[in-house]
C-alpha positions as CSV (number, residue, x, y, z in Angstrom):
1,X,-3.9,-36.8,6.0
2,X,-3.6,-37.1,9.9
3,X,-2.5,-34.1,12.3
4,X,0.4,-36.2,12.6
5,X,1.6,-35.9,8.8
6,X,1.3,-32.3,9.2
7,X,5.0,-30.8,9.4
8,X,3.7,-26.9,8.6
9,X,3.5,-24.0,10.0
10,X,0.7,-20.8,10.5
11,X,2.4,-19.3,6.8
12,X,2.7,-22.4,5.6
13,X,-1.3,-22.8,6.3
14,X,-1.8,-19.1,4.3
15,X,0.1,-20.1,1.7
16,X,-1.8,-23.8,1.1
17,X,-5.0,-22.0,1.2
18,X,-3.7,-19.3,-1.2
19,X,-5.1,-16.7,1.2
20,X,-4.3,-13.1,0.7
21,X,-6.7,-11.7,3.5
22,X,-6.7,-13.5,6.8
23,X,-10.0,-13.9,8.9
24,X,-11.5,-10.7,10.6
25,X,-9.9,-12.6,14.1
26,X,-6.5,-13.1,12.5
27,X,-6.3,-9.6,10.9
28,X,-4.8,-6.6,13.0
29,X,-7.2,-4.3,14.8
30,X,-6.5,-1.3,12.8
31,X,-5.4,-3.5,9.7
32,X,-1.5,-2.1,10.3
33,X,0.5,-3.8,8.1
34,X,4.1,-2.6,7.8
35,X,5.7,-2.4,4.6
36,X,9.7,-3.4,4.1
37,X,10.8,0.3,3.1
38,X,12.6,-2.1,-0.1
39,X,9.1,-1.3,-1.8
40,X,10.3,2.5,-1.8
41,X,13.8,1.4,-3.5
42,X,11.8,-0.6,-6.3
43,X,9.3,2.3,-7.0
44,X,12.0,5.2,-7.1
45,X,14.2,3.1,-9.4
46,X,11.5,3.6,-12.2
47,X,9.4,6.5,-10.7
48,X,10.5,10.3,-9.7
49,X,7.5,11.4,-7.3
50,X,6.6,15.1,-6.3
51,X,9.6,16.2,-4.1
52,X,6.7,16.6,-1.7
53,X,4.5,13.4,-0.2
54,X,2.2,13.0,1.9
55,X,1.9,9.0,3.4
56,X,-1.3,9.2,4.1
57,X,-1.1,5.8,6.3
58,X,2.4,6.1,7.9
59,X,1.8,3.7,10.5
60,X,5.8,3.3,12.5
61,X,7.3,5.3,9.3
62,X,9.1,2.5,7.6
63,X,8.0,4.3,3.8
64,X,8.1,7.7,5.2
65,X,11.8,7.2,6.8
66,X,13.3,5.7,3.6
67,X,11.6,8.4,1.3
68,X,13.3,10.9,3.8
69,X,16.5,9.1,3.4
70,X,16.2,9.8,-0.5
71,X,15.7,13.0,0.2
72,X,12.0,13.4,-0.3
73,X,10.2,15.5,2.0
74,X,7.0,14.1,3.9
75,X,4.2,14.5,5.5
76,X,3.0,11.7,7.5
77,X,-0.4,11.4,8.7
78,X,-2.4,8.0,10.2
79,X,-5.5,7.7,11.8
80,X,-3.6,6.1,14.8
81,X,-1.0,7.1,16.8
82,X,2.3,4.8,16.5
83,X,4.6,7.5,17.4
84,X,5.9,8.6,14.4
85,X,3.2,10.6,12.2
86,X,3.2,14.7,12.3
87,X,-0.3,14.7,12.7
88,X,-3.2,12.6,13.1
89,X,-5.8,12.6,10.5
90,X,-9.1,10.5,9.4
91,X,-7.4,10.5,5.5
92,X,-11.4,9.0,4.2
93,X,-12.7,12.3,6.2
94,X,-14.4,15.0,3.8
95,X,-12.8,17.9,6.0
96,X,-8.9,15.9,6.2
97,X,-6.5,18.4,4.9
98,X,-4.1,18.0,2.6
99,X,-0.4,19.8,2.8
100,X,-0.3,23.3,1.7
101,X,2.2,22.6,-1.4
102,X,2.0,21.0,-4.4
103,X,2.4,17.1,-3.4
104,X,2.2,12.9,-4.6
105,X,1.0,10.4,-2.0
106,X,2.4,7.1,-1.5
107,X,1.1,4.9,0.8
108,X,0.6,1.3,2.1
109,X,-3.5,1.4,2.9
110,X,-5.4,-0.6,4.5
111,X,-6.4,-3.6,1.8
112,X,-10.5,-3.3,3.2
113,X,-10.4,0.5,2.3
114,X,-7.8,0.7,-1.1
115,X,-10.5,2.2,-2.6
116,X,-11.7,3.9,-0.5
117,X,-8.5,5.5,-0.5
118,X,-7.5,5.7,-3.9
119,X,-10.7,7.4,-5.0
120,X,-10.3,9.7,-1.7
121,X,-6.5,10.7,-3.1
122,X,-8.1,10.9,-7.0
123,X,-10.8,13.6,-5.5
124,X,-8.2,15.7,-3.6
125,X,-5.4,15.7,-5.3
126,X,-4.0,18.4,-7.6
127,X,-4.4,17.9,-11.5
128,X,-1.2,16.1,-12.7
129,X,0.0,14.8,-9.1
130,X,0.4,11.3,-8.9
131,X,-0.4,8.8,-6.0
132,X,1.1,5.7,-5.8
133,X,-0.8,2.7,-3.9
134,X,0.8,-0.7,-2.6
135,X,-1.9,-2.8,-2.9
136,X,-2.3,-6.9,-4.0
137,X,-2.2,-7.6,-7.1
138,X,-5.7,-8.9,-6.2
139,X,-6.7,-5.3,-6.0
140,X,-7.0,-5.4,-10.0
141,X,-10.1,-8.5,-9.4
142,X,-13.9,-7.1,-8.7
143,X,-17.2,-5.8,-10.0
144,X,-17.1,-2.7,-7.7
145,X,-13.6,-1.7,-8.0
146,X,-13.9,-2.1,-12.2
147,X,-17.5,-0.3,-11.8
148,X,-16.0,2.7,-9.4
149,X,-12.8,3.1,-9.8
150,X,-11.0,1.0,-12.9
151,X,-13.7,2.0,-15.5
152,X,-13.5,5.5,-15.0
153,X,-10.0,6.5,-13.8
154,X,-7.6,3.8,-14.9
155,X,-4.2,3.5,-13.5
156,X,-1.6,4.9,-15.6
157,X,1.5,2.3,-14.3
158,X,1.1,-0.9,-12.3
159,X,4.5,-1.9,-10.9
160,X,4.7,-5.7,-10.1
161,X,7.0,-7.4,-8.2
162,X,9.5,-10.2,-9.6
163,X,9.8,-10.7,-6.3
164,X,7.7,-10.8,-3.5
165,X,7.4,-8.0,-0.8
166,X,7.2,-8.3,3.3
167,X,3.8,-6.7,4.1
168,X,4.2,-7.5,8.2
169,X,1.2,-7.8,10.5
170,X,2.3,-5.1,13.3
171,X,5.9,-4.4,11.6
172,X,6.8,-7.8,12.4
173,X,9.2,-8.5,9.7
174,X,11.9,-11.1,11.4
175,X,9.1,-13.0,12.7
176,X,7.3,-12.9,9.4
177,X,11.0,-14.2,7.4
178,X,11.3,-17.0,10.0
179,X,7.7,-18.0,8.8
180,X,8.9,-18.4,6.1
181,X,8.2,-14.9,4.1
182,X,5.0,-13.7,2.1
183,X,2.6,-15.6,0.3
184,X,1.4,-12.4,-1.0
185,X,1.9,-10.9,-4.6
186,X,1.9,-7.2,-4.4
187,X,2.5,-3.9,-6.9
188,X,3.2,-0.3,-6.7
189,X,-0.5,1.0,-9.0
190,X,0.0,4.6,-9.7
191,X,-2.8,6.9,-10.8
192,X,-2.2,9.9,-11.9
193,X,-4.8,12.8,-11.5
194,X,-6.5,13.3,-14.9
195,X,-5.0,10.7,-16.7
196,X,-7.9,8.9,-18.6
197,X,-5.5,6.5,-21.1
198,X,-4.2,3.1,-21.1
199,X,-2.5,1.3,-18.0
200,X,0.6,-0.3,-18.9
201,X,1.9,-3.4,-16.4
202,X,5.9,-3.7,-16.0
203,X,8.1,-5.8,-13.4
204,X,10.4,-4.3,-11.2
């Protein structure tokens, strides 16, 4: 095939190569990947958090602000400033602070550190609270994630969805539709402190 038979375009490239992590180059600096606040609608329609959260990764607030409009209270933290979180806070940091109730996290985190951050939320979260990670279905392939993380400290629910979620580079969702959408699979994965059982998979 010639450059001249090519009729694509830069998602249609991502989606050929069946990428789910762009290059270092491509990716954003801080790895800020909004998340269409329909991912909060999916996971309450089979999930009933803590009245409390703490989003742990607000970025602009589109997870926070539709928890809020459900009537959940939050706490949103980032390590950068995009004018929306309460506080800014270093969430991998051994001395970040967690809210002073009893609380659930939900977050979108950034894909290089998910476990990083689920194992952080596991360590400092109270026995029986639940945090709930959107992460790629790709998240469940890998020597060190089964070795660290999956082996030990399973995830009680895995969410997937029937139909595929905008995850947009800088909150950039209109662009990201007229590029013709994601060619990402993603899933709410929900672990829940203490829970050592069987993981069951459902569709929402």
């Amino acid at each position: 095939m010639t450059n001249k038979d090519w009729s694509g375009n830069a998602n249609s490239i991502w989606k050929t190569l069946g990428a789910s992590n762009h290059t270092d180059e491509e990716r954003e600096a801080d790895d800020y990947y909004a998340t269409d606040p329909i991912a909060i609608d999916k996971l309450l329609s089979v999930e009933k958090p803590n009245t409390n959260i703490w989003e742990c990764a607000c970025g602009a607030g589109h997870l926070s602000e539709r928890l809020k409009q459900h009537g959940y209270s939050v706490y949103s933290t980032d390590i950068v400033e995009r004018g929306y979180c309460d506080k800014l806070v270093d969430f991998l940091a051994n001395d970040s602070v967690p809210p002073p109730e009893t609380y659930d996290i939900i977050t979108n985190p950034p894909y290089k550190y998910g476990l990083e951050f689920v194992k952080r939320a596991l360590e400092i979260l109270p026995l029986g609270c639940k945090c709930y990670m959107f992460l790629k279905l790709t998240f469940l392939e890998g020597e060190k994630r089964h070795r660290e993380l999956f082996c030990k400290q399973p995830p009680k629910a895995i969410y997937v969805f029937s139909k595929r979620v905008l995850c947009a580079k800088n909150g950039e969702f209109e662009r990201m539709r007229e590029g013709g959408g994601s060619a990402v699979a993603y899933a709410w994965f929900v672990w829940e402190k203490g829970y050592t059982g069987k993981t069951e998979v459902m569709w929402i």
